[in-house]
N, C-alpha and C positions, 0 to 999 in steps of 0.2 A: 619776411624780408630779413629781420634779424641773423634766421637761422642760418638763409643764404650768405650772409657776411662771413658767419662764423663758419659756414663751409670753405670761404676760401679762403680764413684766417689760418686753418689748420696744412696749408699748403706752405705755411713761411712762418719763422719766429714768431711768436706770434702772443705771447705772454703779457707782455707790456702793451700791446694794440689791446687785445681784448679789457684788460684794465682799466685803458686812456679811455674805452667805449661807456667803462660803468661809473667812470666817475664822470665824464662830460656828460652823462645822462643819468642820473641816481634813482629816477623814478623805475630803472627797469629791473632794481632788484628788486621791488615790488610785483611786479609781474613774472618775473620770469627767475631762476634756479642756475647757477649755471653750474656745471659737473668740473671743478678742476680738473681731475684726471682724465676725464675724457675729452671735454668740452662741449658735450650737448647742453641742451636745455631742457627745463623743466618749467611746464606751465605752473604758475601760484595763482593764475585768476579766475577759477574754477573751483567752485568746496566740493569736498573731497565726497567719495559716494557714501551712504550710510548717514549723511546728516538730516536726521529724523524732522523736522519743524523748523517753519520759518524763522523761529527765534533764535535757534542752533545758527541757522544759514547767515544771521545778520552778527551773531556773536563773531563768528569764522572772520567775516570779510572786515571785521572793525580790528578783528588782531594784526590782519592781513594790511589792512593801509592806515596804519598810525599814525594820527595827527591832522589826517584829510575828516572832514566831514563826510558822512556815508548816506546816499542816496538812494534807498532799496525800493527796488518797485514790486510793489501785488498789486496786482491786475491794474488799474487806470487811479492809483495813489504811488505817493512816495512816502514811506514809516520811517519810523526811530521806536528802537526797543528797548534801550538802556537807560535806567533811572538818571544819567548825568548827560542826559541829553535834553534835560529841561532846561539848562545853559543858551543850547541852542535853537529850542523852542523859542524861547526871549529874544533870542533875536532877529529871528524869523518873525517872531507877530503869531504863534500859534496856540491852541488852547489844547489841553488835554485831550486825548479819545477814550469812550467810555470803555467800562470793561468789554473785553471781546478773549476770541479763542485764542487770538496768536500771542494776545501780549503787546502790541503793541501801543507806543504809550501820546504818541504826535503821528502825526502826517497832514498832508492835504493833496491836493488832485492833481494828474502829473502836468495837467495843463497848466497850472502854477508853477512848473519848474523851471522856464526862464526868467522869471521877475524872483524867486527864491537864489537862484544861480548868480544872478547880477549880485542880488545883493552881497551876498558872500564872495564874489567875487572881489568887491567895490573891499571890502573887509577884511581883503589878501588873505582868503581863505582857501584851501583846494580843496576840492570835491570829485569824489566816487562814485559815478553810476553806477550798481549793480542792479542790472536787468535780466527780466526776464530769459527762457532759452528756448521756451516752448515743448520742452520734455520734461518731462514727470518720470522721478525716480521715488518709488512706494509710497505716491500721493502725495508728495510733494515739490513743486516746482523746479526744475534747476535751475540758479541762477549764476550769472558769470558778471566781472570788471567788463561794461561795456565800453566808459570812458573816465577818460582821467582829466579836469579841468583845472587848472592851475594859472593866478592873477602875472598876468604881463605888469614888468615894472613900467611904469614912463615920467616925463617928466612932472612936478605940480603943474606944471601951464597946461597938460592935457586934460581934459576933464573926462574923455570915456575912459572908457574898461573896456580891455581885450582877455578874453583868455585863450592858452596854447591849451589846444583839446588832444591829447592820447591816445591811442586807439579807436580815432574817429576816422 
């Protein structure tokens, strides 16, 4: 849908529209590239091909969305690979995983991940699902940004939590 805007942005002055679109929306320089001089796009929610291991994969997407907590799914878990992700282990309520192949150093089951989501949500935190793709580039998984979750402000007298979902 985006791309189609900027198709018809490129029909009229169109400099300052395309601008007004990335600051009223900031998250979509996280996803997306855009080419000044021409003005296509460029996906960013996809690692790039050649990243050899899951730990490569989870490295990529944390450079990629800084400041969101990152939600990396294998197979029916959600991991954390990064020794300063025991921060958010603590918060979470999670205990260490023991040594394994990937490296990975937390997770728990992805069934877990709307009572984990709330909370972080509740905690105006945004969060990254990268999920699975279902293809396998030289034995390992590809995975992509499937959603972007980010805490709705409201007033104190509201007591839920809503979040505005991305790419959902």
């Amino acid at each position: 849908m985006l791309a189609s805007y900027l198709g018809h942005f490129k029909l009229a002055a169109s400099y300052r529209l395309r601008q007004s679109l990335w600051r009223r929306y900031p998250f979509l320089a996280q996803f997306f590239e855009l080419a000044a001089a021409t003005g296509r796009l460029r996906r960013k929610d996809k690692a790039p091909l050649g990243l050899k291991g899951v730990a490569r994969q989870y490295r990529y997407f944390r450079r990629r969305f800084l400041g969101d907590v990152l939600f990396f799914q294998v197979g029916r878990f959600i991991e954390f690979y990064q020794p300063g992700d025991i921060l958010l282990a603590d918060e979470l309520g999670l205990r260490p995983i023991g040594e394994n192949r990937r490296g990975a150093r937390f997770g728990f089951p992805l069934a877990h991940m709307r009572r984990h989501l709330a909370r972080l949500l509740a905690n105006g935190r945004a969060v990254t699902l990268i999920g699975e793709t279902g293809r396998y580039l030289d034995g390992v998984e590809e995975r992509a940004a499937r959603a972007r979750f980010a805490p709705v402000a409201h007033t104190p007298s509201e007591a839920r939590v809503e979040a505005r979902c991305w790419l959902c």
